[in-house]
C-alpha positions as CSV (number, residue, x, y, z in Angstrom):
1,X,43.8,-4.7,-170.3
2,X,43.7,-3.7,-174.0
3,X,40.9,-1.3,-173.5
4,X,43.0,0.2,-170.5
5,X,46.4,0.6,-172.7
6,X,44.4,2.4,-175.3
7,X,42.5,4.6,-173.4
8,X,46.3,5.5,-172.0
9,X,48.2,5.4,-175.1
10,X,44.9,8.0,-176.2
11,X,45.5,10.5,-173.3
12,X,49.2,10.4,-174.0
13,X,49.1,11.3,-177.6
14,X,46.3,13.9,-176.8
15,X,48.4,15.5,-174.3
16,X,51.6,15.2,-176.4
17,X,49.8,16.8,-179.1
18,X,48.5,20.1,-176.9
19,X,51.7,20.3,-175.4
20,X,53.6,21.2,-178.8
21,X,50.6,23.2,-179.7
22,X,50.3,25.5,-176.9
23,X,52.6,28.0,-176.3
24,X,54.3,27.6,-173.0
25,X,54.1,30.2,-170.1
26,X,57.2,32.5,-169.7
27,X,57.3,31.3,-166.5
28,X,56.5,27.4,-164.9
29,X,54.9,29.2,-162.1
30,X,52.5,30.6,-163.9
31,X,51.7,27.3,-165.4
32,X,51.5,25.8,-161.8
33,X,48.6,28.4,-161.7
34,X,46.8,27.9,-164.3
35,X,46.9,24.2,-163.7
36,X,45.3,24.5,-160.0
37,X,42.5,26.9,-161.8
38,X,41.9,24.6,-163.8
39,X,41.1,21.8,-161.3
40,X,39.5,24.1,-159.1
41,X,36.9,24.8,-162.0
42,X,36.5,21.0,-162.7
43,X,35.3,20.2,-159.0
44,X,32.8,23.4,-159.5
45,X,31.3,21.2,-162.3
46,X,31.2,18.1,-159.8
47,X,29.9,20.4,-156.8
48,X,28.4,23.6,-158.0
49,X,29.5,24.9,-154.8
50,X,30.7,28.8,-155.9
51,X,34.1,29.1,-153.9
52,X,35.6,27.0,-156.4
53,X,35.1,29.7,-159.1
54,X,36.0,32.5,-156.9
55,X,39.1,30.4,-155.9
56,X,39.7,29.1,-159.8
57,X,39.6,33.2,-160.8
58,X,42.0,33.7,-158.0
59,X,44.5,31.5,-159.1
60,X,44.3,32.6,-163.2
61,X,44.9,36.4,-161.5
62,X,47.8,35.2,-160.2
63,X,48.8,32.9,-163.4
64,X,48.0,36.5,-165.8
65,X,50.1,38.5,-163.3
66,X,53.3,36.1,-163.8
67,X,52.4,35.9,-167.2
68,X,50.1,38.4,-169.4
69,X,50.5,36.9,-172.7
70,X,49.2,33.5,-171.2
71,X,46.4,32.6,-173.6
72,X,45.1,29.7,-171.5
73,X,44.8,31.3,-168.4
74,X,42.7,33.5,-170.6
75,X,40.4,30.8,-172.2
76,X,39.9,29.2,-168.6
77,X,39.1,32.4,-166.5
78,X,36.4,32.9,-169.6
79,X,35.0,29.4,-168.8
80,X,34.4,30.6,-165.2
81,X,31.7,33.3,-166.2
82,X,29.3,30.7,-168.4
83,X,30.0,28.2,-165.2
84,X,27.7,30.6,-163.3
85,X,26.0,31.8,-165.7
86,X,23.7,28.6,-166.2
87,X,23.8,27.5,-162.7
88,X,21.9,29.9,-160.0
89,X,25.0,29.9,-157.6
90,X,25.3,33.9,-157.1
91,X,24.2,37.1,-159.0
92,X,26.1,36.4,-162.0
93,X,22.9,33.7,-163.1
94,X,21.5,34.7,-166.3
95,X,23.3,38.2,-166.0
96,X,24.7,40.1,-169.2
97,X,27.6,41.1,-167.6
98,X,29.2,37.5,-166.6
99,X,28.6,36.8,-170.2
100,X,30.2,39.8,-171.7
101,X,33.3,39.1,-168.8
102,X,33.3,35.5,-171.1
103,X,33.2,37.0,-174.3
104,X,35.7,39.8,-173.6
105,X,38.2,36.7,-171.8
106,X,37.8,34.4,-174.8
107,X,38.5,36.6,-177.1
108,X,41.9,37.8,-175.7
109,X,42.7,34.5,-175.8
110,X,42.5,33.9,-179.1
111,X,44.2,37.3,-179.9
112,X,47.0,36.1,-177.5
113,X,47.2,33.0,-179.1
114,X,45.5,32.2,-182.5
115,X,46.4,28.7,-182.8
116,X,45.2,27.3,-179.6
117,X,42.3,25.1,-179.6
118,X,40.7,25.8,-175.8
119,X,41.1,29.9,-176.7
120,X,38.6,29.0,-179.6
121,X,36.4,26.7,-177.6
122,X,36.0,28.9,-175.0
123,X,34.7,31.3,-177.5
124,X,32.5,29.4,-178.6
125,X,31.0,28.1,-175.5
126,X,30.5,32.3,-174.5
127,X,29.0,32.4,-178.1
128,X,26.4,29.7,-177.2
129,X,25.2,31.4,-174.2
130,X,24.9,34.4,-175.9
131,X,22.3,32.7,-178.7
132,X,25.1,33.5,-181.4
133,X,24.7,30.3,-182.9
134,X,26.4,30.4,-186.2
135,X,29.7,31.9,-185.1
136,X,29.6,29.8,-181.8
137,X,29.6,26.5,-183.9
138,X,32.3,28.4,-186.1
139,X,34.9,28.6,-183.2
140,X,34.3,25.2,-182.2
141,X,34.8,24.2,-185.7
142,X,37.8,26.1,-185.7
143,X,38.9,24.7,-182.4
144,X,38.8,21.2,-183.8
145,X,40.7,22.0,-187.0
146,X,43.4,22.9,-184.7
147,X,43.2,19.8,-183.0
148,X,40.7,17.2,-183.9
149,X,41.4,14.9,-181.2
150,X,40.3,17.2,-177.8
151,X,39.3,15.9,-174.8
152,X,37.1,17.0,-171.7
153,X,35.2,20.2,-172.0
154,X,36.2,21.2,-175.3
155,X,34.0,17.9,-176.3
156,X,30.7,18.6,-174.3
157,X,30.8,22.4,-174.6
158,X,30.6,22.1,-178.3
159,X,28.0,18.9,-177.8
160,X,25.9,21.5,-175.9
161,X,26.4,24.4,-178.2
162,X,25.5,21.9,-181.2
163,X,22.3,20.7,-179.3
164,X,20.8,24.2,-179.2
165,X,21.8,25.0,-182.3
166,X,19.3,22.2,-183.8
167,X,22.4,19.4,-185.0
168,X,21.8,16.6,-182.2
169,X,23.2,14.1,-184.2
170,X,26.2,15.4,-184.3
171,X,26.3,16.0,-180.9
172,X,25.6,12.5,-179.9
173,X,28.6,11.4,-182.2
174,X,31.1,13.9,-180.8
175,X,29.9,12.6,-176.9
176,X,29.8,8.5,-177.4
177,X,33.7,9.2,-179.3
178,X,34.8,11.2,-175.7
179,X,33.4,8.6,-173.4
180,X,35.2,5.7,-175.2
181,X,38.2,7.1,-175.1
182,X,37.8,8.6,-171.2
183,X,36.5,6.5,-168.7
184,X,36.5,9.2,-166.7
185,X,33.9,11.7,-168.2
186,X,32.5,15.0,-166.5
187,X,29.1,14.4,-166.1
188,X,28.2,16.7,-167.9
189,X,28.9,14.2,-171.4
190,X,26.3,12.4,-170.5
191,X,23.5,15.2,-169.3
192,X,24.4,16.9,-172.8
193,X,24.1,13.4,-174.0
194,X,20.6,12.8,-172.5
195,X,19.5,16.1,-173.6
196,X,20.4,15.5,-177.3
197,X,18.4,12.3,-177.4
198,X,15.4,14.0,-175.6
199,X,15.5,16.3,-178.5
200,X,15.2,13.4,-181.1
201,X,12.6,12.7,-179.1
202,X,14.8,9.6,-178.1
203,X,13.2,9.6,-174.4
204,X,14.5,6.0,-173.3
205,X,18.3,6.7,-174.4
206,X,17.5,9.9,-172.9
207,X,16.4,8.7,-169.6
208,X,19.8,6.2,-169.1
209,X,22.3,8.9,-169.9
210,X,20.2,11.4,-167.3
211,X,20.1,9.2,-164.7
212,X,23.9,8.8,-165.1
213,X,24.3,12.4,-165.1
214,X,22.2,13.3,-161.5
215,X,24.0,10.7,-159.8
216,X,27.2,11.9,-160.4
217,X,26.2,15.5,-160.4
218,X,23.8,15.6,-158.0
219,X,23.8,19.4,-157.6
220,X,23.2,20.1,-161.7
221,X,20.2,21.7,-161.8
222,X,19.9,21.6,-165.2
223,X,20.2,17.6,-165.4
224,X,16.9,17.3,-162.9
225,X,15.6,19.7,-165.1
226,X,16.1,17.6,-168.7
227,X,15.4,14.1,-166.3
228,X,11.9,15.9,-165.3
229,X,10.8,16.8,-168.8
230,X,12.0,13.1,-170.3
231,X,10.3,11.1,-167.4
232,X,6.9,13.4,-168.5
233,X,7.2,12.3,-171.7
234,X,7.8,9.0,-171.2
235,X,4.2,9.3,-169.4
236,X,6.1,8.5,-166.1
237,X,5.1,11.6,-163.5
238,X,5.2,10.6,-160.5
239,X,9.0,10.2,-161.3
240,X,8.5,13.4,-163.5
241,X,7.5,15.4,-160.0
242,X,10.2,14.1,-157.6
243,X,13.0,15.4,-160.4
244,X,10.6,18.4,-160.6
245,X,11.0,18.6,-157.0
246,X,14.7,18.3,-157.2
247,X,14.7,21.2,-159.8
248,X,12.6,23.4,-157.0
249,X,15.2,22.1,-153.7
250,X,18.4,23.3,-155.7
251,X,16.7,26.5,-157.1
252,X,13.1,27.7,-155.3
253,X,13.0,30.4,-157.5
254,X,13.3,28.3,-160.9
255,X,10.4,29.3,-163.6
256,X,10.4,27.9,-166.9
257,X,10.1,31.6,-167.9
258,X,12.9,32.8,-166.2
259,X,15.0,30.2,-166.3
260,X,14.7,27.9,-168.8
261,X,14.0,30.6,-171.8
262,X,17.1,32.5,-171.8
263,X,19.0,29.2,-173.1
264,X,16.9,28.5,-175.5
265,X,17.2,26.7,-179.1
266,X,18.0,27.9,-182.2
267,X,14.9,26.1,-183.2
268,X,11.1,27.2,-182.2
269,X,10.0,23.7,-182.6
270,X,12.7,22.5,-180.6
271,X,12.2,25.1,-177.9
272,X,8.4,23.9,-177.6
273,X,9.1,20.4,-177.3
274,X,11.2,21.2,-174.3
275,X,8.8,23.6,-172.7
276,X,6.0,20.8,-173.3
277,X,7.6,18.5,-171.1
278,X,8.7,20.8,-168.4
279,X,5.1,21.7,-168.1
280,X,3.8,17.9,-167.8
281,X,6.5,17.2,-165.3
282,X,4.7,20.0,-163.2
283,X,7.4,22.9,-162.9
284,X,6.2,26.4,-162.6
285,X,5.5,29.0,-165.3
């Protein structure tokens, strides 16, 4: 019951503290808005079925046409382009225009509104698909200075953009603080989780967040993907081949070339590990 009351009295204070932070909408409505879009994009991450973003998009239109100067309708509808941008749902996989649509939305957030955490996040995020490493890390950094306490994606975007840019350490750290205080965690916190402990070569801790990842986000191609190269490493591939297999089912046309390069690491060392096990686990150049 202790735990419970904490975890609450943590989400109250969090929320309490973005609430004074963020500048409100001129109009509630176009709060109501932003709130559905913001939902929306959440089950995307659970189902990776596409509507959601076309819908989320929709509904931040409709937020930014009540309200223009509504910087996180901004920083949301910037989150929707990296969404499909890692995951092969429509044309916008691996394109430069959904990222520069990201970088050109995250940014007017943050001119709209200098001082809000999720307009620097989002930033940041776009920043770390783009490879821009240095200043990616820098808005998340800047994101936490303005509140140090975030929750939800702000917490495994910047686990994610910290893995790639060679600090997994740090990205465990920032992951096992989110879970403890939210029961409740996007599954991706514990595939960025796994993939951070595959890169320190930490293949068992690995394995257990991974599995916890695919079966609560059984449509993440990338989590199969991560699963598949840790299970190879681990010298287990028979199970290596079914998550290989997994990889193919969600996306026939997956290569390790063509998709698995383009989010590379800052690191070349860190890059070859990866590509190592992807190529025990069996998936295709």
């Amino acid at each position: 019951m202790r735990t419970i009351v904490a975890i609450l009295a943590a989400h109250v204070r969090i929320a309490e503290t973005e609430r004074t932070r963020a500048k409100p909408p001129s109009s509630w409505q176009a709060y109501d808005y932003y709130m559905k879009a913001f939902e929306t994009l959440n089950t995307f991450h659970r189902t990776f079925a596409v509507d959601h973003i076309y819908e989320s998009r929709r509904l931040l239109e409709r937020s930014l046409g009540i309200d223009p100067s509504y910087a996180r309708s901004y920083a949301v509808l910037a989150n929707t382009y990296p969404a499909v941008w890692y995951n092969p749902v429509n044309a916008d996989f691996l394109s430069a225009a959904a990222l520069d649509q990201a970088n050109r939305f995250a940014r007017k957030a943050v001119e709209v509104e200098p001082n809000l955490p999720e307009a620097h996040a989002s930033l940041g995020f776009a920043l770390t698909a783009r490879r821009e490493f240095d200043a990616s890390i820098a808005a998340f950094e800047r994101a936490h200075v303005l509140n140090p306490n975030p929750v939800d994606w702000i917490n495994w975007t910047f686990a994610y953009a910290l893995v790639r840019a060679g600090d997994p350490r740090r990205a465990i750290e920032i992951i096992n603080r989110y879970v403890r205080l939210d029961p409740l965690y996007a599954p991706f916190a514990s595939g960025f989780l796994g993939f951070a402990h595959y890169t320190l070569k930490q293949y068992t801790r690995a394995l257990l967040a991974l599995r916890d990842c695919v079966s609560r986000a059984p449509y993440l191609r990338a989590g199969h993907t991560w699963l598949a190269a840790t299970y190879a490493q681990l010298g287990r591939i028979e199970d290596a081949r079914t998550e290989a297999a997994e990889v193919l089912r969600i996306q026939p046309s997956y290569t390790i070339g063509g998709s698995s390069r383009p989010m590379a690491f800052k690191n070349a060392d860190d890059n070859q590990h990866f590509y190592e096990g992807l190529r025990k686990a069996g998936l295709p150049e």
